[in-house]
C-alpha positions in Angstrom: 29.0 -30.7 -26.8 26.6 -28.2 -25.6 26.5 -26.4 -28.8 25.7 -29.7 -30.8 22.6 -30.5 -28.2 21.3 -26.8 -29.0 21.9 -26.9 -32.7 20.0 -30.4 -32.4 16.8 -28.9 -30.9 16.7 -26.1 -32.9 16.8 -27.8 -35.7 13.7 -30.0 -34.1 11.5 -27.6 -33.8 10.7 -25.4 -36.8 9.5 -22.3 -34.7 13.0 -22.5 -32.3 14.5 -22.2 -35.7 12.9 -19.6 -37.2 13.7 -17.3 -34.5 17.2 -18.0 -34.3 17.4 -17.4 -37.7 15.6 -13.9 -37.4 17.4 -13.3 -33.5 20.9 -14.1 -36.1 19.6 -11.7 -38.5 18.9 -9.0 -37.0 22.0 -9.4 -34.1 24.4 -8.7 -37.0 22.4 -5.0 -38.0 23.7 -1.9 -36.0 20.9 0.6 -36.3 18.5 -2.5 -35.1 20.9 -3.6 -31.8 20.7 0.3 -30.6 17.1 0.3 -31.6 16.7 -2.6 -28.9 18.7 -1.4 -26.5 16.8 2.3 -26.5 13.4 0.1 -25.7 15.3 -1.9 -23.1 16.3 0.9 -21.1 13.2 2.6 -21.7 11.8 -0.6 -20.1 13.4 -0.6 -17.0 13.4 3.3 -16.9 9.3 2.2 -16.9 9.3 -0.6 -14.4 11.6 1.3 -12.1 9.1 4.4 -12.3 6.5 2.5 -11.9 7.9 0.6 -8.6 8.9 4.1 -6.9 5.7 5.3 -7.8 4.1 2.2 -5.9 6.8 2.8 -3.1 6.0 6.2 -2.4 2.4 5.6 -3.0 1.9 2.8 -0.4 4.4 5.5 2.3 2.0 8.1 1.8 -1.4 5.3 2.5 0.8 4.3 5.7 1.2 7.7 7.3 -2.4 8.5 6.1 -3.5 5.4 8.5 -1.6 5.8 11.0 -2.4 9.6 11.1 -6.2 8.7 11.3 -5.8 6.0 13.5 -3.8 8.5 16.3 -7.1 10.6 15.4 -9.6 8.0 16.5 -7.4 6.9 19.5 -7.3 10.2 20.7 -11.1 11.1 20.1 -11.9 7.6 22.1 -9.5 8.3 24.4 -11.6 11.5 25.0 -14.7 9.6 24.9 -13.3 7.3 27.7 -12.0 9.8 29.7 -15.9 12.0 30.1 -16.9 8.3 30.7 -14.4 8.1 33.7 -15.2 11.3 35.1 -19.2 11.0 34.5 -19.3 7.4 36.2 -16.8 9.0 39.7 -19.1 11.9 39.5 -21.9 9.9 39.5 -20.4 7.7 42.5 -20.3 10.9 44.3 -24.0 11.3 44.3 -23.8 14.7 41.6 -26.6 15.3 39.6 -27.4 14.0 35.9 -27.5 18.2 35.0 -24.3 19.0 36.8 -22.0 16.1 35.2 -24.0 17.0 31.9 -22.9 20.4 31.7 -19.2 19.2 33.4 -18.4 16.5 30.8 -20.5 17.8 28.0 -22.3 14.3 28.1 -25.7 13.9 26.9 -28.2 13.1 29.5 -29.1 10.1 28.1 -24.9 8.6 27.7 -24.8 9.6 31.2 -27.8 7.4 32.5 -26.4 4.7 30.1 -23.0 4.8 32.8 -25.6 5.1 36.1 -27.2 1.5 35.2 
């Protein structure tokens, strides 16, 4: 039953039939089957290279990030942490010269924290 429905619409369509006729063809020649088989495997040999290449490419862009961003935390967390001491220094009645040369502040970050 099945095989009378597809031998039906390949004989509708003229282009369905031609490549039957050719996939027939060249199904039943050795040297052709293992030359298609040799560029199937090469294919997937491809994509799977490709897809480990992608892999390993988008691992390496991960630990890149996240190596940078541990950078920048830690350099604002410095930043915060001169801030801190600064402003309590400042609370104490210090000089802007003293906490400059303490926290390594600029004397004009450090009258940015005193208003």
């Amino acid at each position: 039953m099945l095989a009378d429905k597809s031998e039906e619409l390949i004989a509708m369509d003229s282009t369905i039939k031609a490549a039957e006729e050719r996939l027939q063809r060249l199904s039943g020649d050795e040297q052709t089957l293992q030359l298609y088989e040799a560029r199937e495997e090469a294919l997937i040999e491809y994509t799977s290279s490709i897809s480990a290449a992608r892999r390993a490419g988008m691992k390496e862009g991960v630990e890149i990030g996240e190596k940078k961003g541990e950078e920048k935390g830690e350099r604002n967390g410095r930043i915060k942490a001169k801030q801190e001491i600064a402003k309590n220094m400042l609370s104490l009645g210090l000089d802007i010269e003293s906490i400059e040369k303490c926290t390594g502040m600029s004397v004009e970050e450090i009258q940015k924290l005193n208003k």
